[in-house]
N, C-alpha and C positions, 0 to 999 in steps of 0.2 A: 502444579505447573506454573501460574500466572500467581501472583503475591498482588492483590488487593492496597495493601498498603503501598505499594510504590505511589502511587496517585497524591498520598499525603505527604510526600519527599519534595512535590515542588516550592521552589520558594515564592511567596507572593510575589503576582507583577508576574511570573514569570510564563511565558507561551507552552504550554504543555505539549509536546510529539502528535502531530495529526496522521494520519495513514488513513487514505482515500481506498477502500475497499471496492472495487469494481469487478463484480459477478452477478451473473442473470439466476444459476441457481442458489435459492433463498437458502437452503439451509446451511451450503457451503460457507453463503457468505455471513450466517448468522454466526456459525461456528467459528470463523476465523477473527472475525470482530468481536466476539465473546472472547477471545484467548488473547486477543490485543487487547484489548478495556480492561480486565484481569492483569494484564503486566504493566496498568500506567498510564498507559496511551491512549490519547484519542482518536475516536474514529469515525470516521463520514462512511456512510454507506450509498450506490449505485447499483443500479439495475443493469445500465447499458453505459456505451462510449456517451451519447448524448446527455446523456442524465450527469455524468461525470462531469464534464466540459460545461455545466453549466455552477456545479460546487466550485468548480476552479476557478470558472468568472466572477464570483462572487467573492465576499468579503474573508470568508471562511478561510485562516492558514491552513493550506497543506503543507507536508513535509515528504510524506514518501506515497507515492501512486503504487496502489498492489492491485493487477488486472489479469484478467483470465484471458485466454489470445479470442479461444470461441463465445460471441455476442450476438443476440440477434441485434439488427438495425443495420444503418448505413456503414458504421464504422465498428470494422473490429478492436478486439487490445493490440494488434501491431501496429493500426492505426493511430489508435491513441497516444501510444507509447513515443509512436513519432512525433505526432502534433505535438505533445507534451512537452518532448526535448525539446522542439523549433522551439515554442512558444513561452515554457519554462522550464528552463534549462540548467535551472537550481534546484529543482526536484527531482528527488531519487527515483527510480524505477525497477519496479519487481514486476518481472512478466510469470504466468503461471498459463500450465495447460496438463491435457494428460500426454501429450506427444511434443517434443520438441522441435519444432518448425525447423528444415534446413534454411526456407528463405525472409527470418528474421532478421533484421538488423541488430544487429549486437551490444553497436553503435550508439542504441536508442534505448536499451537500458544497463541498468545495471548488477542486475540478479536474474538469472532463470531458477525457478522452482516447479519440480516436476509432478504434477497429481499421480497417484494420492501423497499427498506429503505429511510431513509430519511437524505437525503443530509447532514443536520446540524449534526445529530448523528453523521455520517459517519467524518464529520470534526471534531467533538469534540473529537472523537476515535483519531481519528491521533492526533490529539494536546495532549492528553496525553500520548500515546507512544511515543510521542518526545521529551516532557517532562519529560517522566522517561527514555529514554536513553540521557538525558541531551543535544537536538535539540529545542528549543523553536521557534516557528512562531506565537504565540499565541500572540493577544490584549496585548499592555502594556497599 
């Protein structure tokens, strides 16, 4: 599924695809960040909305926010999803859940992906929002 070698395609100097992984359960989010680091890509991982918002204040490029809607703590992922657009509004957004919310904001991102999904989708989603914020990791 994920080729290893893409990792070794980027040219020196250049910012490699970051994707902000935000899930409370661990082996979800091992799983899905094992299948993004395998296709090229870098990945930040989070526990909750708080722990997220604090990688995004920080110096760390992101490029695409992938969150799960249910979180423990103050802020769910539709919250985040929101803040995210107000705040960075150059970053892509993948919301994920096993139900899809009727009163999400649509608005506020840019991918819904349904649990249980399937890995390859979930890779091809990212490869086109990195390719439309002009981040390529994709097969040449």
């Amino acid at each position: 599924m994920g080729d290893a070698n893409l990792a070794t395609e980027f040219e020196p100097g250049r910012v490699r695809p970051t994707v902000l992984v935000v899930e409370d359960e661990v082996l979800i989010r091992l799983l899905i960040a094992s299948e993004l680091r395998d296709s090229g890509i870098q990945v930040l991982e989070a526990s909750d909305a708080e722990e997220a918002l604090t990688i995004l204040e920080s110096s760390l490029p992101v490029h695409v926010v992938f969150t799960d809607i249910r979180m423990p703590g103050r802020m769910d992922g539709i919250g985040l999803s929101r803040f995210v657009r107000e705040r960075y509004p150059h970053l892509k957004l993948m919301l994920t859940s096993s139900h899809q919310p009727e009163n999400y904001a649509r608005e506020s991102v840019d991918v819904f992906v349904a649990k249980p999904y399937d890995l390859r989708t979930v890779i091809q989603q990212v490869d086109t929002l990195l390719r439309r914020s002009g981040h390529e990791f994709g097969r040449r």
